[in-house]
Backbone as ProteinMPNN parsed JSONL, in Angstrom:
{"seq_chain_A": "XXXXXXXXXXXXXXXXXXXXXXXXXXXXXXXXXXXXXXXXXXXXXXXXXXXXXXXXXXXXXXXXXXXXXXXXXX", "coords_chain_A": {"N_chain_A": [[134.374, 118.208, 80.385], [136.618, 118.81, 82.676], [137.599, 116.396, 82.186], [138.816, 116.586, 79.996], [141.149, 118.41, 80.66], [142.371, 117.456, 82.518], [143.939, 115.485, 81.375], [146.322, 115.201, 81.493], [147.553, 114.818, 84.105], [148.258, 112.368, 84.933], [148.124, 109.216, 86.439], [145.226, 107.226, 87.835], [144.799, 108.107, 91.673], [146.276, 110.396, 91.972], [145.496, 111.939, 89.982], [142.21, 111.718, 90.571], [142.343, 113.55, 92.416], [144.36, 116.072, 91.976], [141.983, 116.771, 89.518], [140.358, 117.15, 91.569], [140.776, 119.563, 93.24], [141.13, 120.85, 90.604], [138.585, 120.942, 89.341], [137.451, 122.201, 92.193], [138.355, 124.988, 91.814], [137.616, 125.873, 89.145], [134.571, 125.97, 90.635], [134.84, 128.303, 92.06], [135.489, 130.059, 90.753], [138.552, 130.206, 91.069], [141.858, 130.913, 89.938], [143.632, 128.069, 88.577], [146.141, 127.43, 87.78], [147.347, 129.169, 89.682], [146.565, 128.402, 92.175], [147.223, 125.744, 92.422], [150.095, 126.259, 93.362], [150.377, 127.042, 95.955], [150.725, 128.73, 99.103], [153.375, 129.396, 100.038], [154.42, 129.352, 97.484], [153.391, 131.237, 96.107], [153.393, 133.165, 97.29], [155.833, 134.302, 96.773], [156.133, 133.919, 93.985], [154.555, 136.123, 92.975], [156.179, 138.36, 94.589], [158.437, 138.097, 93.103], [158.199, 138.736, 90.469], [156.367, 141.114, 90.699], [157.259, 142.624, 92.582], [156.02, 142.957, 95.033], [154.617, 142.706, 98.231], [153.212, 140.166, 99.817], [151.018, 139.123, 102.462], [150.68, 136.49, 104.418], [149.957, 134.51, 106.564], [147.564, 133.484, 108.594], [145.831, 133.243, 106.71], [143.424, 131.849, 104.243], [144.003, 129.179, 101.955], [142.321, 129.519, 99.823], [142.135, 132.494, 99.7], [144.493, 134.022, 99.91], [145.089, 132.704, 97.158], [142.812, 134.717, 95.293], [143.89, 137.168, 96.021], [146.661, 137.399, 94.981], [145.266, 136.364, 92.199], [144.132, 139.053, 91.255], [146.069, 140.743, 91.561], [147.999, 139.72, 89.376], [146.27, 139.854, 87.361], [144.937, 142.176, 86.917]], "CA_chain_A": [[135.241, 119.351, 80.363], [137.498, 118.6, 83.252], [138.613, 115.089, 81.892], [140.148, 116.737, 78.702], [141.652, 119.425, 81.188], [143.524, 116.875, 83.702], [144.56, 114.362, 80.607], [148.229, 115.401, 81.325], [148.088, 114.919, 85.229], [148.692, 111.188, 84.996], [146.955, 108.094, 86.477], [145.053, 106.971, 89.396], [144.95, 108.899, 93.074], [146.978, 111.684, 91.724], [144.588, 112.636, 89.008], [141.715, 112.36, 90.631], [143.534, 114.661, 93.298], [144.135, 117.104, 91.218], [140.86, 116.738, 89.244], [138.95, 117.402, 92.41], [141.162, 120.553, 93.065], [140.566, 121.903, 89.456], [136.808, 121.128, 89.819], [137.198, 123.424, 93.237], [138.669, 126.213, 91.36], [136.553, 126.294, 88.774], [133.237, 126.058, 91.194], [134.805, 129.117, 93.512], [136.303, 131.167, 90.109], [140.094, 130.411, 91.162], [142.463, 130.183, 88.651], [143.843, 126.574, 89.197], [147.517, 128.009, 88.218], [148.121, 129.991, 91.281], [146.55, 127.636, 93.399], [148.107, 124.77, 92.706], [151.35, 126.692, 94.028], [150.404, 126.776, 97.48], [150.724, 129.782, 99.802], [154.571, 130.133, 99.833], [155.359, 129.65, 96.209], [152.843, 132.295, 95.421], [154.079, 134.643, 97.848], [157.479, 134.062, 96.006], [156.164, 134.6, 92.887], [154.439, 137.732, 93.687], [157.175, 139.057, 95.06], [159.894, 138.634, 91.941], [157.18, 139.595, 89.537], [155.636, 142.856, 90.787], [157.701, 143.566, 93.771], [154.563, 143.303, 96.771], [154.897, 141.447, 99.646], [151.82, 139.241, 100.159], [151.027, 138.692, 103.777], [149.719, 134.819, 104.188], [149.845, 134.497, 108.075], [146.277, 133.243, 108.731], [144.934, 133.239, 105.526], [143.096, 130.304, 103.464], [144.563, 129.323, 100.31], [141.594, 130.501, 99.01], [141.706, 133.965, 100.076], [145.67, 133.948, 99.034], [144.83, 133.05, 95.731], [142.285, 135.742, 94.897], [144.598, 138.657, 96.135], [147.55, 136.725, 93.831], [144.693, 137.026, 90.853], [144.063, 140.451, 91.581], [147.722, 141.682, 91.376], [148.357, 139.402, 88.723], [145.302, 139.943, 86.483], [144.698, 143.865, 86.905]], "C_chain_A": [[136.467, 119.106, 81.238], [138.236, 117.342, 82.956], [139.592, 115.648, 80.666], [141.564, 117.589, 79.391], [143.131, 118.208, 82.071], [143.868, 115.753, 82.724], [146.121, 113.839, 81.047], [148.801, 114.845, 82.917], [148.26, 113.534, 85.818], [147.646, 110.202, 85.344], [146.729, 107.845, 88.125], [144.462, 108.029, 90.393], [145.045, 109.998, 92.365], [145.371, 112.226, 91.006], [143.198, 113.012, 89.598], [142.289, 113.838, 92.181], [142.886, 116.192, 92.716], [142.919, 117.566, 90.668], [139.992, 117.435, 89.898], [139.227, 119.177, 92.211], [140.636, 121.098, 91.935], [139.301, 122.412, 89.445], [136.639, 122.376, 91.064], [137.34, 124.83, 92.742], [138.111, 126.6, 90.49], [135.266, 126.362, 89.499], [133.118, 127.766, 91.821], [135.479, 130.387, 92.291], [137.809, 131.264, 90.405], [140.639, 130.312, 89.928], [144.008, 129.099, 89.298], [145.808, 126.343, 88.987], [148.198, 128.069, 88.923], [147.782, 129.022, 91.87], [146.874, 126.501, 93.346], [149.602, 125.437, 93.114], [151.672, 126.604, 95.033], [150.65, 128.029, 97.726], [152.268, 129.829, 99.44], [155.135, 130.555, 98.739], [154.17, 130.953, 95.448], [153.126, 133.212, 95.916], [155.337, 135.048, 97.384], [157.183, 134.717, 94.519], [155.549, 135.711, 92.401], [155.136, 138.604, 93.863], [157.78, 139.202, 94.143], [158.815, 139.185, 90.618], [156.876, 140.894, 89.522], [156.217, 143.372, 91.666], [156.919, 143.685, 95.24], [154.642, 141.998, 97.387], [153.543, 140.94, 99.838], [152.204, 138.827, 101.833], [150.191, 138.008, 103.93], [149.407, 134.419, 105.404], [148.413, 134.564, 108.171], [145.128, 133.405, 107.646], [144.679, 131.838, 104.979], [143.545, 130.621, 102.333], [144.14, 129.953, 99.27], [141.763, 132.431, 98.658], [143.2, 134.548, 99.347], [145.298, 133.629, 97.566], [143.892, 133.89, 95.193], [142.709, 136.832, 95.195], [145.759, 138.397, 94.981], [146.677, 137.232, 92.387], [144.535, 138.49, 90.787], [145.333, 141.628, 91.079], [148.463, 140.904, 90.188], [147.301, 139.582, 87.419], [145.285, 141.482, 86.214], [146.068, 144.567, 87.067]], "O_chain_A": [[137.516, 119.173, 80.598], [139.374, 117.178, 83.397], [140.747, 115.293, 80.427], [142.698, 117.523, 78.916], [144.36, 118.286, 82.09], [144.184, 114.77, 83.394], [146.76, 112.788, 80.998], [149.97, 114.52, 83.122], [148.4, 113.417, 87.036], [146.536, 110.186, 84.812], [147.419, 108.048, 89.124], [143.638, 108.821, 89.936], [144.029, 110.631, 92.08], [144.422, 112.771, 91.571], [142.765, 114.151, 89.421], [142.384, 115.065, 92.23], [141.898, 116.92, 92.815], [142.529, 118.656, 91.086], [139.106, 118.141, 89.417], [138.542, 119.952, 91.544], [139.673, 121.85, 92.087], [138.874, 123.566, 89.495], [135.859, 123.318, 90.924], [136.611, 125.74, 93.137], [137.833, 127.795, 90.593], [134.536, 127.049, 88.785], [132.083, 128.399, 92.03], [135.904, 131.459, 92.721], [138.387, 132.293, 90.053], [140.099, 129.763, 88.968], [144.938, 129.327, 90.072], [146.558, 125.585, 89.602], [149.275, 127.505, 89.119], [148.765, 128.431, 92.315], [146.854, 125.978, 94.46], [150.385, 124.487, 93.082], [152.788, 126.247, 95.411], [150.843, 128.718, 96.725], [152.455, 130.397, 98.364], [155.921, 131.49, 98.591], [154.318, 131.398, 94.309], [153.205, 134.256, 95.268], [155.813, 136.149, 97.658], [157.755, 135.68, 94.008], [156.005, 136.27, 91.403], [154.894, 139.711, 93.383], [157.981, 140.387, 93.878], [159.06, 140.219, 89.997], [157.048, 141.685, 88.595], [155.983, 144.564, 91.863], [157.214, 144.348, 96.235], [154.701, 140.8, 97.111], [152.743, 141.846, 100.076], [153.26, 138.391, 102.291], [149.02, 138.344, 103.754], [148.332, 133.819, 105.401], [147.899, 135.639, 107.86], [143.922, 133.624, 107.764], [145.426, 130.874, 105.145], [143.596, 131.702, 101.746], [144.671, 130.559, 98.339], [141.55, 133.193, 97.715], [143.161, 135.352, 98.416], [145.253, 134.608, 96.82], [144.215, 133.869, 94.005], [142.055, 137.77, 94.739], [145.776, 139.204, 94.052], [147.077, 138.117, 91.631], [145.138, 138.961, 89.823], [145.412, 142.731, 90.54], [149.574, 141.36, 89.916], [147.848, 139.35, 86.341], [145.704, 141.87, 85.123], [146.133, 145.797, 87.085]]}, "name": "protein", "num_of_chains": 1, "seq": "XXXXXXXXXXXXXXXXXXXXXXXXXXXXXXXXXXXXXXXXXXXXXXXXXXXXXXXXXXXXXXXXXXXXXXXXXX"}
């Protein structure tokens, strides 16, 4: 399942990289979208989307991306 998924994300290091990541986000229910963005560019795109300020200041990426799904899903 995940090899057809990361076909596109090139060769080597990188892939599995990424790979692992995807694998994390599917194990934990992320969606692998947002969190490949990282904390700032999701607080960015949060913001011009819906207008809400996301506050990331001591948060895990994790925890940032399930308030992101939240306000982007519902």
């Amino acid at each position: 399942m995940i090899r057809k998924e990361v076909g596109f994300l090139g060769c080597g290091f990188n892939k599995a990289k990424y790979a692992g990541k995807m694998k994390y986000c599917i194990e934990h229910g992320l969606d692998y979208s947002i969190y490949k963005l990282g904390p700032r560019r999701i607080k960015k795109m949060i913001q011009r989307r819906h207008g809400i300020e996301l506050d990331i200041e001591g948060k895990c990426l994790d925890a940032i991306t399930r308030e992101a799904q939240e306000i982007e899903y519902n």
